[in-house]
N, C-alpha and C positions, 0 to 999 in steps of 0.2 A: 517509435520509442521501444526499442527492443519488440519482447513479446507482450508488451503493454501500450494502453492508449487512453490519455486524457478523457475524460468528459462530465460536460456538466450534468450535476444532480440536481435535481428539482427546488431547492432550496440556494441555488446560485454557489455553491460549494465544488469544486472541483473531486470525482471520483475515480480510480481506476479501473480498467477491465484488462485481465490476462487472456489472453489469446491461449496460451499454456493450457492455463489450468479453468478454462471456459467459465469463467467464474468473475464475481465484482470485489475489487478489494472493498468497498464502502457499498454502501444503500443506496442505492438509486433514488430515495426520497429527499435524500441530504446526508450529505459524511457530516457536513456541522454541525447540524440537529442528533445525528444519532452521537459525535462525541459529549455535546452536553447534556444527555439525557439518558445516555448508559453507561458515562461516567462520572463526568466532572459532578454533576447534581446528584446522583446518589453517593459521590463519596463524603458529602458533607463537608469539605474542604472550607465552607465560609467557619465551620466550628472549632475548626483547627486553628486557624489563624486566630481567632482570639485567646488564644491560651498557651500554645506551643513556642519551645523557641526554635526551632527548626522543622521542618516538614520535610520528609523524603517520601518522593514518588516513583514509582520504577512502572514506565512504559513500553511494553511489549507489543513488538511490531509497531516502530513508531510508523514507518511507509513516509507519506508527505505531512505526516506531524500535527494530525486535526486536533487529538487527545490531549495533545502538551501545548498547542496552539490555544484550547477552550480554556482551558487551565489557566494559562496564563492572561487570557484574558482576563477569568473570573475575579481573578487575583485586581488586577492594575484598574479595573472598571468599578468593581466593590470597595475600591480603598485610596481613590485620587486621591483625598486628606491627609489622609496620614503617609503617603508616600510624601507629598510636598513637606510634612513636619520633618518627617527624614531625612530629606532633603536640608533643612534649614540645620538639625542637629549636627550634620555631618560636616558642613563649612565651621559650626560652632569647635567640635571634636578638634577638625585640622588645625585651626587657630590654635586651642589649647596645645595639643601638640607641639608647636612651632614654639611656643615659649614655656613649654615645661621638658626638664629633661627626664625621660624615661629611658630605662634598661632594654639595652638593644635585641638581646635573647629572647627577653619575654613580648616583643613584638615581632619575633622570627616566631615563636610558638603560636602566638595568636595565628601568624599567617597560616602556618600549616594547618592547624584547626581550620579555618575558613569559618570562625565563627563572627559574625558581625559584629561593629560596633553597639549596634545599637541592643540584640541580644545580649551583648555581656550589659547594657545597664540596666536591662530588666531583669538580669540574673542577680542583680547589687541592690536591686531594689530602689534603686536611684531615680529613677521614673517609673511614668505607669505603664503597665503592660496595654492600656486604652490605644497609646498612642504610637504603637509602635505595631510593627509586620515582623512576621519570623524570614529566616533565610528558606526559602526552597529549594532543594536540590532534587534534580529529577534526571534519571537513565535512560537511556533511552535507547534500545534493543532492537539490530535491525540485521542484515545478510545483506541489503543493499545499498551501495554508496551512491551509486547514481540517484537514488532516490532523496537520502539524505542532505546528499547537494543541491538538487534541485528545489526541495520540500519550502526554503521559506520565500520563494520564486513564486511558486502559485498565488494566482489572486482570488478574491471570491465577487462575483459578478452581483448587481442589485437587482432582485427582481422589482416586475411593475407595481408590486402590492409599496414597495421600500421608497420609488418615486412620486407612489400618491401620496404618501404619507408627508412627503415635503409640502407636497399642494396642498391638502387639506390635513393639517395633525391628529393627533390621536387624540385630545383632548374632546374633540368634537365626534369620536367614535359612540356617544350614550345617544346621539340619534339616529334613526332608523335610516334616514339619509344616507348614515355616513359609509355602510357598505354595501348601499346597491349602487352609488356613485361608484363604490369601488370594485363592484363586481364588472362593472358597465365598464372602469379604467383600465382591468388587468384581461378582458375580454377583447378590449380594442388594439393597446398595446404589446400585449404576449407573441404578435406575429412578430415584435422586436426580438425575442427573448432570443440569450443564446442558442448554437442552432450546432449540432452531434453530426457525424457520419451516418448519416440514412440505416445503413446496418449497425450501430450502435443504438440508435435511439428505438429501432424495430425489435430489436434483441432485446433490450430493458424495458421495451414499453413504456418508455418516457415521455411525459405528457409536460411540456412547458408551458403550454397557455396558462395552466395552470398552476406554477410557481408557487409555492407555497408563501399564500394571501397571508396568513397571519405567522410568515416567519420574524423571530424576535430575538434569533442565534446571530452573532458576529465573529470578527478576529478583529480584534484593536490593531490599528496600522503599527503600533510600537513594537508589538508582537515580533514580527518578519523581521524586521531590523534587527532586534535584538538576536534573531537565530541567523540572521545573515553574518553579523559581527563574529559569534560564535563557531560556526561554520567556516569561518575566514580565518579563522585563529589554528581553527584544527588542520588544514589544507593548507594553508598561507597561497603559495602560488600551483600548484596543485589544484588549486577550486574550481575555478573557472577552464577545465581542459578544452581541448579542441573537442570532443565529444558531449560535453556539457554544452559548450557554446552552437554545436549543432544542430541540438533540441532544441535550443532558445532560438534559431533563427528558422529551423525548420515550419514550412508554409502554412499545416495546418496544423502543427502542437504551437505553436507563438502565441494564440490567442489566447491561453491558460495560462500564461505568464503578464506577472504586470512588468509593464517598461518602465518606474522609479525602483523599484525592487533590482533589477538585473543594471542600471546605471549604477546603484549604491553597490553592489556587491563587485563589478569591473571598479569602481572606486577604490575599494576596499582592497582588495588584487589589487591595485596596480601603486598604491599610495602605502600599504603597508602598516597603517595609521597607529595600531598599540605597539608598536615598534617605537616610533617619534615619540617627543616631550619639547616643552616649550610652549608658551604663551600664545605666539601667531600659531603655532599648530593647531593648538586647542581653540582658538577663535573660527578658523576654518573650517574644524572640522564640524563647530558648536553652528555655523551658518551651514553645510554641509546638508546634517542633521534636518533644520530645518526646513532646506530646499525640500527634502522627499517623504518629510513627513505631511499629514493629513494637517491641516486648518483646524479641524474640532480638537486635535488631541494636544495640539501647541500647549496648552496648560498644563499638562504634567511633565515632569522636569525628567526625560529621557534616561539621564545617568541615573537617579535615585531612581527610576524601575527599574534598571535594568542591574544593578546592581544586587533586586532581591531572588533573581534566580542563578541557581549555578546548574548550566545542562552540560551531561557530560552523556555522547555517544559511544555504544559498542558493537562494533561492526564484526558481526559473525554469528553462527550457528545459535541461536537465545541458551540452547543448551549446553554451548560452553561457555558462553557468557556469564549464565546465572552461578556456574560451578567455580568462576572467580570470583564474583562478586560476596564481601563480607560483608554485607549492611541490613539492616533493620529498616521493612518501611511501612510507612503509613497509609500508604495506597499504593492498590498495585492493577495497573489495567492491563487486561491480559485479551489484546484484540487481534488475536493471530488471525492467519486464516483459516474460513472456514474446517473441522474436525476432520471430515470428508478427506479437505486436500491438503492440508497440513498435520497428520495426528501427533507430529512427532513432540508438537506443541500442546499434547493435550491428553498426555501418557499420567500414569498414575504415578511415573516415576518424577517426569515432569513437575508435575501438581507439588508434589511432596515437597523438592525441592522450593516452593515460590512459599510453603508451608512453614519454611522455616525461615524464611526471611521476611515473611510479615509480622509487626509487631501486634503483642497479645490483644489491643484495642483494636488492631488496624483491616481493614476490607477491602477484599478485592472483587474488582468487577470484573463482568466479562457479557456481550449482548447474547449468549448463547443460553437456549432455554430449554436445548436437551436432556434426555433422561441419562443419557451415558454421561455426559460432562458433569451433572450434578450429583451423579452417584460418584464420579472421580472425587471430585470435592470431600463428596459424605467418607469416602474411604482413605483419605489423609486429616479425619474427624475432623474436618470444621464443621462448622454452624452452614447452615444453607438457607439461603431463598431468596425473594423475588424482587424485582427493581421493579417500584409500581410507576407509572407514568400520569401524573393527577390531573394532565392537562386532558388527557386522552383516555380516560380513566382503563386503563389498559395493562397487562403486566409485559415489561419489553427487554428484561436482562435475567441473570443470574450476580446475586451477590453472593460472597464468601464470608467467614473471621471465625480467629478463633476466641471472639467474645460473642456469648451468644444476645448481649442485650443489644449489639447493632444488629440486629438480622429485624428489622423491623415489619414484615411480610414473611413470615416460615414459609415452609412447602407445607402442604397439607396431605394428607394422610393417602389421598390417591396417586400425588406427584410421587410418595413417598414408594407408594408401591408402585408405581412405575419403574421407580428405579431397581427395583429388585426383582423386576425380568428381564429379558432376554436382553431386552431393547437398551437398559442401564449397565451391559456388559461393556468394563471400559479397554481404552488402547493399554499395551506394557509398552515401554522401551526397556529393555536389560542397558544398564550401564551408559544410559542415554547416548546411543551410538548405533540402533538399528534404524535402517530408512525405511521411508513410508512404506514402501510397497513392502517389506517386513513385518512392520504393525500391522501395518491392516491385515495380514495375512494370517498373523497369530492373533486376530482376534475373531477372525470368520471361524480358524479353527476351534476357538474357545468357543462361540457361537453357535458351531454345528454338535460337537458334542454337551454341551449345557442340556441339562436335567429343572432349568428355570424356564415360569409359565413364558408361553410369547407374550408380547405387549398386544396385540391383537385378542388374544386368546381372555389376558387380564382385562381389556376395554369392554370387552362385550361382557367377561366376569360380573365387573362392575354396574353394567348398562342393568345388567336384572336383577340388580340389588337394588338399583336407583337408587345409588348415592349420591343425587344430582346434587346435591348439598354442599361436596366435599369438592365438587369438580370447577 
């Protein structure tokens, strides 16, 4: 796969590794654990939906899509109910429709808006905002399309902690029993577990026996379909290339792809489906549908979720991406790669730019917990601090906004002066058009001549003040 290669993470989540740039796109402990736990749950998105009539998210560096994958999860798994009331209002809607006449303009305007039904009758007061989900719309910022094609193809594999749990539930997890059985299950069974190229798993130090026991992260099966759909739409016959389908049959990336996902997507190619109308179409497609979806999730009624996201991708450079895009949003995740080998993603000019397109309540995450990134932040004044993790009682991101009462963890007064040495010296891009080896270059410069203490110089500062307090 180019200068990249599949592999699983420790939590059954499919990872990247660049050969380029010697480096991991995701965590070797789980891409799906680290999207729900340095983004999707610190942005508070359960909060949003109950108030909002619309949500916009803008994902930076989608790659294979974990961040808008968790997301979307969070959304469809925390709100089976009210998607099915949705669902009923919306057959209720089209009825009405069919025998009242309405002016055909102001249902060309509705369209253009792309504001939902159901949002315009919370906005009329007609119903209660209890029962009803806002529109999401989410961006999603990438340089590579083979990635994007490929992205809702990935599967994510069950570790042996996920098969005990069929055997024996969680219910019975308050006895002592229940996880030395399980330690004794995922001990015996892990020699199953997915299995990496020798020099990948030696390189990450990937430990599968031990699969992360108490992982509790997923992708709802509706998820993929829904970005295959969308996917399908943007490419039509274009999707599925001779080069796409290489990967997919190639001997040892095949295994990271699921086989009802790549049938539904050659379906989808070759059947042309939002194309067609008609009764036997939609019967077909409605048995289609549930040939490849999951058993468990048959109860939510596919068209009403998928109806509540509108994902719209932009394939090219994030920095001319961002410099088209006019919108306002309410989360913004910002999971380029690593500073080091992307800076061009993490310039002050950069920041600035993401500065104005978040709205004044709205926060942006990011897992980086540098002192140069978080003085980037501090010098396009937002608010700063910490993404705490309660399960791991640990701190594991950086948040932003320019409301300071979402910053629920500040920095504290030693992070704070970290930032303002050497070490919190951040990248420039002039007119976001210099390459990497540019930045990094005027910033070693900034760095060599700087009259600020080192970080080094501040730690041991600190260390004999013993402000172990503040650390």
């Amino acid at each position: 796969m180019r200068d990249y290669e599949p592999y699983y993470t420790e939590d059954g989540s499919i990872g990247l590794y660049s050969y380029g740039d010697k480096d991991v796109f995701h965590s070797k402990f789980g891409a799906l654990t680290e999207a729900w736990e340095k983004f999707v749950i610190p942005s508070k998105i359960d909060e949003l939906l109950t108030w909002q009539e619309e949500i916009n998210v803008l994902d930076i560096c989608y790659g294979i899509g974990y961040n808008t994958k968790a997301l979307m999860t969070f959304v469809i798994e925390n709100n089976k109910n009210k998607i099915y009331k949705k669902n009923i209002f919306q057959k209720i809607f089209n009825f009405l429709m069919s025998i009242v006449s309405i002016d055909s303009d102001n249902i060309q305007k509705k369209k253009k808006k792309k504001i939902s039904i159901y949002n315009e009758a919370i906005h009329n007061n007609k119903f209660s905002d209890k029962d009803f989900l806002p529109k999401i719309y989410i961006d999603c910022l990438d340089i590579n399309e083979e990635l994007i094609k490929l992205s809702p193809l990935f599967k994510t594999v069950k570790t042996p902690a996920e098969y005990f749990s069929y055997i024996l539930p969680d219910i019975f997890d308050c006895f002592k029993f229940y996880y030395k059985l399980q330690n004794v299950f995922v001990n015996i069974f892990g020699v199953f577990s997915p299995k990496n190229k020798k020099n990948i798993t030696e390189l990450l130090e990937l430990k599968f026996k031990n699969m992360h026991i108490d992982k509790e992260y997923k992708v709802n099966p509706i998820v993929n379909y829904i970005l295959i759909n969308r996917v399908s739409e943007i490419y039509g016959k274009e999707y599925l290339t001779k080069d796409i389908k290489n990967i997919l049959r190639e001997k040892w990336t095949r295994r990271f792809f699921a086989k009802s996902l790549i049938k539904y997507a050659k379906f989808n190619q070759f059947w042309g489906y939002r194309k067609t109308s008609g009764g036997i179409i939609s019967t077909f497609l409605h048995n289609i549908y549930y040939l490849y979806l999951s058993k468990r999730y048959k109860n939510i009624k596919f068209k009403a979720a998928e109806s509540l996201f509108e994902i719209k991708f932009h394939l090219n450079d994030a920095r001319k991406s961002i410099q088209k895009i006019d919108k306002q949003y309410d989360c913004i995740f910002l999971d380029a790669f690593t500073y080091t080998k992307a800076p061009q993603l993490w310039s002050v000019e950069f920041i600035a730019e993401l500065y104005k397109r978040l709205k004044d309540n709205g926060v942006l995450m990011t897992y980086s917990n540098s002192a140069q990134i978080r003085n980037t932040f501090l010098e396009n004044n937002f608010y700063v601090g910490k993404i705490f993790n309660e399960k791991y009682q640990k701190f594991v991101g950086t948040i932003a906004s320019k409301d300071k009462s979402k910053i629920e963890y500040p920095l504290n007064n030693y992070e704070i002066g970290l930032c303002n040495t050497k070490a919190g010296i951040p990248y420039h891009d002039p007119n976001l058009a210099f390459s990497a080896k540019d930045i990094m270059e005027l910033r070693e410069y900034e760095f060599r001549h700087s009259e600020l203490m080192s970080s080094s110089k501040y730690m041991k500062y600190r260390s004999i003040r013993s402000d172990d307090n503040e650390v």
